[in-house]
C-alpha positions in Angstrom: 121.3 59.7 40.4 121.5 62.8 38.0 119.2 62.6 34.8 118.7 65.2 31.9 115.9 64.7 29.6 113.3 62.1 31.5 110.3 61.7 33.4 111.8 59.4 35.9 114.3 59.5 39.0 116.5 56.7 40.4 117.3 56.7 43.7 119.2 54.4 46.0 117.5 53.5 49.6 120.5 51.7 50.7 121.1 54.2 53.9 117.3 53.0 54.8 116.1 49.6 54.2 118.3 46.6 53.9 114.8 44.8 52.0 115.6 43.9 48.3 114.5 46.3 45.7 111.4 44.6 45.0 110.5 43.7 48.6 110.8 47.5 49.4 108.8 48.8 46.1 105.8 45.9 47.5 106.1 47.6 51.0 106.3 51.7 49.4 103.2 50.8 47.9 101.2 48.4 50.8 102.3 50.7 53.8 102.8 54.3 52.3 100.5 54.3 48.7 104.0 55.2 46.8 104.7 53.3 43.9 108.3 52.9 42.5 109.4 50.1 40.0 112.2 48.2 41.4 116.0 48.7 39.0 116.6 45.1 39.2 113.4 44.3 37.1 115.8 46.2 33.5 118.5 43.0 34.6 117.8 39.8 32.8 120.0 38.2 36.5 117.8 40.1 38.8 120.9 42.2 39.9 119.7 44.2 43.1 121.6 47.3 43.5 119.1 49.1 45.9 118.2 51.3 43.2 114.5 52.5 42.5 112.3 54.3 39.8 109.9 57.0 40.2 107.9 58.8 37.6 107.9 62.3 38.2 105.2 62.7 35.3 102.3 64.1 37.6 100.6 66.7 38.8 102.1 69.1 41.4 99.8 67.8 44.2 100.5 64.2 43.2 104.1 65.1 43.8 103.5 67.2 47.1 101.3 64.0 48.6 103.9 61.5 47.5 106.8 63.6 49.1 104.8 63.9 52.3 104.1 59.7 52.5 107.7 59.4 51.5 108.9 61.1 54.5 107.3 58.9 56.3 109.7 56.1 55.3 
């Protein structure tokens, strides 16, 4: 999703998981060491749209590891 002005990028993972957002933020974080925060948490329903939330706020070679473990996905 295109963003000006932020430290954070949403993403869908739609084409990859059919898990619900939270399910696959638990499983990022158990199985690869990525954390995300799931969309569906800003929705006072829950709405899952199998959209995520990084924060891009890190050093280089926290973003170079977290790229690598996210290939892995």
């Amino acid at each position: 999703m295109p963003c000006e002005g932020t430290y954070f990028q949403v993403v869908s993972y739609a084409s990859i998981s059919d898990e619900n957002d939270v399910a696959f933020c638990h499983r990022l974080v158990k199985t690869h060491g990525v954390a995300a925060i799931p969309i569906s948490s800003f929705y006072a329903n829950g709405k899952d749209m199998k959209l995520i939330r990084f924060c891009f706020a890190k050093d280089t070679k926290t973003l170079e590891e977290a790229a690598k473990r996210l290939c892995a996905v």
